[in-house]
Backbone as a ProteinNet text record, in pm:
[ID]
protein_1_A
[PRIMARY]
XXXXXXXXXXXXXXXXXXXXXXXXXXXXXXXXXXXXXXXXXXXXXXXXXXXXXXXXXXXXXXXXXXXXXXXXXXXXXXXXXXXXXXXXXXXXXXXXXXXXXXXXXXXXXXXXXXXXXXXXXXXXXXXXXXXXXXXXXX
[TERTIARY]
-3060.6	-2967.5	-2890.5	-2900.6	-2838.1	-2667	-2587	-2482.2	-2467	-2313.4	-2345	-2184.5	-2206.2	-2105	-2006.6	-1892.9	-1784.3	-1802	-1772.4	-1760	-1613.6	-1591.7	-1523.6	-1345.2	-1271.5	-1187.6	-1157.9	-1129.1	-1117.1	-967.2	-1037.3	-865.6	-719.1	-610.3	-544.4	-536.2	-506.4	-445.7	-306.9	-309.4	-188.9	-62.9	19.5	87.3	58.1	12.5	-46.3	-224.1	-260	-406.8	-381.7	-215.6	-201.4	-119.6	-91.4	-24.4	-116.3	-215.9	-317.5	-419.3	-453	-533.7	-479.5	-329.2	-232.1	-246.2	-218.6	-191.9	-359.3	-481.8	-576.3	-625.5	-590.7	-575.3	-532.6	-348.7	-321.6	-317	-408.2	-479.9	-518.2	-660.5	-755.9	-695.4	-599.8	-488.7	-431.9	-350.2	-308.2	-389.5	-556	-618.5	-678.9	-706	-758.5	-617.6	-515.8	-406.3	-341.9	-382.6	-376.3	-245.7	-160.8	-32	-36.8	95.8	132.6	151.6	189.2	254.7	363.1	440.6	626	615.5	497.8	494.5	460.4	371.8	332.6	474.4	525.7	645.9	751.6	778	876.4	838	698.8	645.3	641.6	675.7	684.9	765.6	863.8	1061.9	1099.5	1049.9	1090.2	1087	951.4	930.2	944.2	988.2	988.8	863.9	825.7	685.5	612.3	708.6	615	512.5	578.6	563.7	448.5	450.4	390.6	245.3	261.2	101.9	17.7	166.3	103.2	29.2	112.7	58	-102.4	-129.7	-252.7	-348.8	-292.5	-424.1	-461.5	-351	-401.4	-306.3	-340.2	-297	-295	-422.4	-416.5	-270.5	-230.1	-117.7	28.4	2.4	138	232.9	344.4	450.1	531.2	478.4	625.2	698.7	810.4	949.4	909.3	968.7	963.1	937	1046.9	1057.5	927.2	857.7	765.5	665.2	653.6	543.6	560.6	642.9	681.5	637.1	617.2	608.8	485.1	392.3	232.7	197.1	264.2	246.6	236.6	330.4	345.4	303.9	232.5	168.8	-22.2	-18.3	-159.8	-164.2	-35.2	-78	-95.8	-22.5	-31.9	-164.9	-205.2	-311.2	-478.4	-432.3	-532.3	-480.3	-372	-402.2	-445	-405.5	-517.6	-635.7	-702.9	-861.4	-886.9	-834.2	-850.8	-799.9	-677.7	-673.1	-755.2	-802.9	-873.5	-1009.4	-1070.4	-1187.8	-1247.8	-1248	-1312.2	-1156.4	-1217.7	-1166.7	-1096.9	-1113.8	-1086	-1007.8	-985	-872.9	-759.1	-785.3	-713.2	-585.6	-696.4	-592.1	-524.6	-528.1	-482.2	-363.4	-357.2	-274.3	-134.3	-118.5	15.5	44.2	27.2	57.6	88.6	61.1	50.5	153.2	271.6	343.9	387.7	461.5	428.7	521.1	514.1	572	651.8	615.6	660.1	825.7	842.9	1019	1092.8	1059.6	1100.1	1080.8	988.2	972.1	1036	1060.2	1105.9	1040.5	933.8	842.9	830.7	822.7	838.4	696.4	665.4	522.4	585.2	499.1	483.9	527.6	455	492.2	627.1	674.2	816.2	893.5	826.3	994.9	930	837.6	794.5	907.6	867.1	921.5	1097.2	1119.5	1286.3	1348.8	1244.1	1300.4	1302.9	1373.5	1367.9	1264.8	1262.1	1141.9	1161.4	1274.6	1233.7	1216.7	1145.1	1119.4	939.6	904.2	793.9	767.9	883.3	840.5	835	942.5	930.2	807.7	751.4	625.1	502.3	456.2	425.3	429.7	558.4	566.2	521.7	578.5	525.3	376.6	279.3	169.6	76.4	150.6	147.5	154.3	288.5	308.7	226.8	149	30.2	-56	-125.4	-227.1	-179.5	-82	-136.4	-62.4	-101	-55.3	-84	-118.1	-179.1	-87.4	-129.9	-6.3	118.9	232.9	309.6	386.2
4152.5	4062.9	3988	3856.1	3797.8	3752	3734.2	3703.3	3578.2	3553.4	3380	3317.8	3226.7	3203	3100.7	3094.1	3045.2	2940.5	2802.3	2663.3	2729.9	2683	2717.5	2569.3	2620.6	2496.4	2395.8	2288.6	2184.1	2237.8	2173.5	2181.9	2155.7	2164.8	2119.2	2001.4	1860.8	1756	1765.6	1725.8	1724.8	1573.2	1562.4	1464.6	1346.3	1379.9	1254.1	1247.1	1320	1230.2	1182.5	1186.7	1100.1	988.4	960.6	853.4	728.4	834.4	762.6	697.7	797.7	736.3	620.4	643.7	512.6	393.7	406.1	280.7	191.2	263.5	232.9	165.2	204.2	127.1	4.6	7	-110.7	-208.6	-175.6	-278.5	-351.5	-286.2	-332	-429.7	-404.2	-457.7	-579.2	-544.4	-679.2	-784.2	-783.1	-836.6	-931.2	-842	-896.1	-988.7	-953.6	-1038.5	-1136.1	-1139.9	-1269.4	-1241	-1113.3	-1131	-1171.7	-1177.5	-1212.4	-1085.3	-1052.4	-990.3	-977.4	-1083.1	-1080.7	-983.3	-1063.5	-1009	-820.2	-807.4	-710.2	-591.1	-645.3	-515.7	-534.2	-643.5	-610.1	-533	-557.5	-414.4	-280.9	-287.4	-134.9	-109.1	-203.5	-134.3	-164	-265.1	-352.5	-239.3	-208.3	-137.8	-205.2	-178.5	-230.1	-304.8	-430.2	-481.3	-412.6	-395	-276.3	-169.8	-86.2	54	1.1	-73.3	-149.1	-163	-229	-228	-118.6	-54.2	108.7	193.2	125.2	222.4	157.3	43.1	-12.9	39.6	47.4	70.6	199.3	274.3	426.1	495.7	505.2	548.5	635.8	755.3	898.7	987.5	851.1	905.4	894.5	811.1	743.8	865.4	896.4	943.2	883.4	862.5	772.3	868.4	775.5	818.2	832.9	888.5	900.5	787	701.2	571	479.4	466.7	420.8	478.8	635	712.6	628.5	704.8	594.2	437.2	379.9	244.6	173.8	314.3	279.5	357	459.8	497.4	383.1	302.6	223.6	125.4	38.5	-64.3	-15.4	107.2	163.8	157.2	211.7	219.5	110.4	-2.4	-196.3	-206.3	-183.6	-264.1	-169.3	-52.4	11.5	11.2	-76.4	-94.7	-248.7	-354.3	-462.7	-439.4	-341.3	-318.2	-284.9	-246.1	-147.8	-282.3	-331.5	-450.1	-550.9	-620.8	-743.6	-702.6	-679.7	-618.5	-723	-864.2	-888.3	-922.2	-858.2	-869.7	-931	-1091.3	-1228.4	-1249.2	-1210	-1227.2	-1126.9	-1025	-898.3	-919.9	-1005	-1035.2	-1104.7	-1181.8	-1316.8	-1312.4	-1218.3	-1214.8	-1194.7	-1112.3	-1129.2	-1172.2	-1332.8	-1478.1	-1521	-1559.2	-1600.9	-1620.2	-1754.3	-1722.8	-1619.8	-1582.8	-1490.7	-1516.7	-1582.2	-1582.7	-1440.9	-1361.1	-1255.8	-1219.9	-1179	-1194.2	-1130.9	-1008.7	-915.2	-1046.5	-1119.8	-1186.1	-1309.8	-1406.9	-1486.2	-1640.2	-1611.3	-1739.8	-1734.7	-1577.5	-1584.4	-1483.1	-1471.1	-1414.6	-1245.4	-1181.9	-993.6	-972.7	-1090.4	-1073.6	-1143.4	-1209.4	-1216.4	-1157.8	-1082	-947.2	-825.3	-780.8	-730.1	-717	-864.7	-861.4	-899.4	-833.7	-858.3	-714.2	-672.4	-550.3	-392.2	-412.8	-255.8	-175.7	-55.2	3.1	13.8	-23.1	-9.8	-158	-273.1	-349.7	-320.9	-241.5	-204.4	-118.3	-38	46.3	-15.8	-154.4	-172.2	-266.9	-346.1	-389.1	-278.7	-175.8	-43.8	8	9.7	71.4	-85.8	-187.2	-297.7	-261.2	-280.2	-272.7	-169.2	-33.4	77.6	60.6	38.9	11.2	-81.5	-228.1	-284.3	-228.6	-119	-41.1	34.5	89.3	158	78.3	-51.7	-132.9	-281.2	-346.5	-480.1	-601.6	-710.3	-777.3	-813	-806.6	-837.5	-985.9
-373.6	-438.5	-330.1	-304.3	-241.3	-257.5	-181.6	-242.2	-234	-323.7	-372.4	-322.7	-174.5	-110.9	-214.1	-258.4	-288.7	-187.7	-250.4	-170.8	-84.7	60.3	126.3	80.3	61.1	56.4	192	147.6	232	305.8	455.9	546.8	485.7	497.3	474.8	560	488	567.7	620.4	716.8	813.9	776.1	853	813.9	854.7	1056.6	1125.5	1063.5	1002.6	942.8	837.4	695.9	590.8	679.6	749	905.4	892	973.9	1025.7	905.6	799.8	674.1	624.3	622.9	551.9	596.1	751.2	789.6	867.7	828.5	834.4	687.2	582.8	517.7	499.8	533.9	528.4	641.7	753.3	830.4	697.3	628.8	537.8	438.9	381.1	285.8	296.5	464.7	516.2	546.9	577	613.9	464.7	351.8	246.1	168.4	175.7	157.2	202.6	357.8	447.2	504.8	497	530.8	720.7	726.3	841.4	910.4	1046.2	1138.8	1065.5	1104.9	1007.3	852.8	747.8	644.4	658.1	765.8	802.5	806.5	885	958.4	841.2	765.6	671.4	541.3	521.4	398.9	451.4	564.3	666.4	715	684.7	716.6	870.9	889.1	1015.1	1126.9	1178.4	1327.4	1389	1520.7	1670.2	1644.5	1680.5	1743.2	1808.4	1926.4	1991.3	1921.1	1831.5	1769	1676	1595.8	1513.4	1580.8	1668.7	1734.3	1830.1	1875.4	1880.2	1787.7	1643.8	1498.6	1524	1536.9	1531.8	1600.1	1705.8	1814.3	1836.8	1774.1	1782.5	1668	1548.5	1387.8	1418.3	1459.7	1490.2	1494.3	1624.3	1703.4	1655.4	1525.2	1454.1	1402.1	1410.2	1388.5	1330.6	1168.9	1055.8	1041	1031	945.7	795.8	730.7	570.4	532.6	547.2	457.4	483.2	609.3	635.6	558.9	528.7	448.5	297.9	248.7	123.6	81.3	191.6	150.8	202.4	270.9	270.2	124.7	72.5	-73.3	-160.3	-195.7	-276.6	-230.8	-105.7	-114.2	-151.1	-125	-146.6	-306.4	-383.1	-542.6	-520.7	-515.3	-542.9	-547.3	-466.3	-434.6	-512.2	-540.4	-634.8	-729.9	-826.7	-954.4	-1010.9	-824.3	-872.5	-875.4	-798.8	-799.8	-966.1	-1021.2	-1148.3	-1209	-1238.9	-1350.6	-1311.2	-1201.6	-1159.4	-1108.3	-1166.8	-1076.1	-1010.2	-984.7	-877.8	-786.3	-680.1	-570.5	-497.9	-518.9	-438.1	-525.4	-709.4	-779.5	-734.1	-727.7	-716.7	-602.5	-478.7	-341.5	-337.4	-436.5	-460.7	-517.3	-611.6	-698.3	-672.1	-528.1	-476.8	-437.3	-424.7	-386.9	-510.2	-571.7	-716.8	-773.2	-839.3	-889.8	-1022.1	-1053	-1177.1	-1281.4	-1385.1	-1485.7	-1593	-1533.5	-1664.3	-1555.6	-1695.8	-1689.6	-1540.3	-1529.2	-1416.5	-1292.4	-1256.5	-1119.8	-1144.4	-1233.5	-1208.9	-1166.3	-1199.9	-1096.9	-980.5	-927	-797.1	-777	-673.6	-666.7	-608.9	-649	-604.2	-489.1	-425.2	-229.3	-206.9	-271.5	-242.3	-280.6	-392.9	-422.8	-333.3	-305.1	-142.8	-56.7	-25	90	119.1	3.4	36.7	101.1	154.8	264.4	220	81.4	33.4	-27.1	-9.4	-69.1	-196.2	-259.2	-390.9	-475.5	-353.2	-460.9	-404.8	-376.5	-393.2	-467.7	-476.9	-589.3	-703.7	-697.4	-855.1	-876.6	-772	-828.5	-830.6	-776.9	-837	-982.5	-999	-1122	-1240.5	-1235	-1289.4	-1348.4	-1166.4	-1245.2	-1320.8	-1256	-1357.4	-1474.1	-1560.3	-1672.5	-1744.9	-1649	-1708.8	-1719.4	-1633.6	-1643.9	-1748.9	-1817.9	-1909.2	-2110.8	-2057.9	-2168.5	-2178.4	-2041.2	-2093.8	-2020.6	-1991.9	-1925	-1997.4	-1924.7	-2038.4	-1958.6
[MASK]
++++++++++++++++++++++++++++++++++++++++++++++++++++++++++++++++++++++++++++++++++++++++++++++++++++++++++++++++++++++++++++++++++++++++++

């Protein structure tokens, strides 16, 4: 009778590989969105320049602050609940340029309530498109 090995569980992830996963992402992000450098460091809580392109060139090695963790959280939901409401792609990226008519923005596009510095206007476009995901545009 042979015995029957139990799948072994996965490592625990560490903090500098959710660091490094994050902000390898939002290379990917910033790139499909066209942001800027400027646009760059203010969705990331205004790093040193310096630090900023340290995060780049070697993520591995990145050491965020909380608030920085937080706000690769919530640009990662953003941008996976346009994949999920817009499924093609070139709409999806687009879309946070876009002026926006529904009440909360004002005629003002996603990336400009972004980028007014705080993390919680990322959270609140987050939760926005949450609430469309589970109800429809409003």
């Amino acid at each position: 009778m042979s015995a029957v090995l139990a799948p072994s569980a996965p490592a625990p992830v560490n903090a500098e590989q959710m660091a490094a996963a994050g902000l390898r992402a939002f290379a990917r992000i910033a790139d499909a969105w066209r942001l800027t450098v400027d646009e760059q460091l203010c969705l990331l809580g205004q790093p040193p320049r310096s630090t900023f392109f340290a995060w780049r060139k070697h993520p591995e090695k990145a050491a965020l602050p909380r608030d920085t963790l937080e706000r690769l959280s919530n640009l990662l939901g953003i941008y996976k609940s346009l994949q999920i409401l817009l499924p093609d792609p070139l709409v999806a990226d687009a879309w946070v340029r876009k002026p926006n008519r529904a009440t909360p923005f004002g005629g003002k596009s996603a990336l400009e309530r972004m980028l007014a510095g705080n993390v919680s206007d990322l959270h609140f476009v987050r939760r926005y498109l949450d609430s469309v995901r589970g109800g429809g545009w409003s």
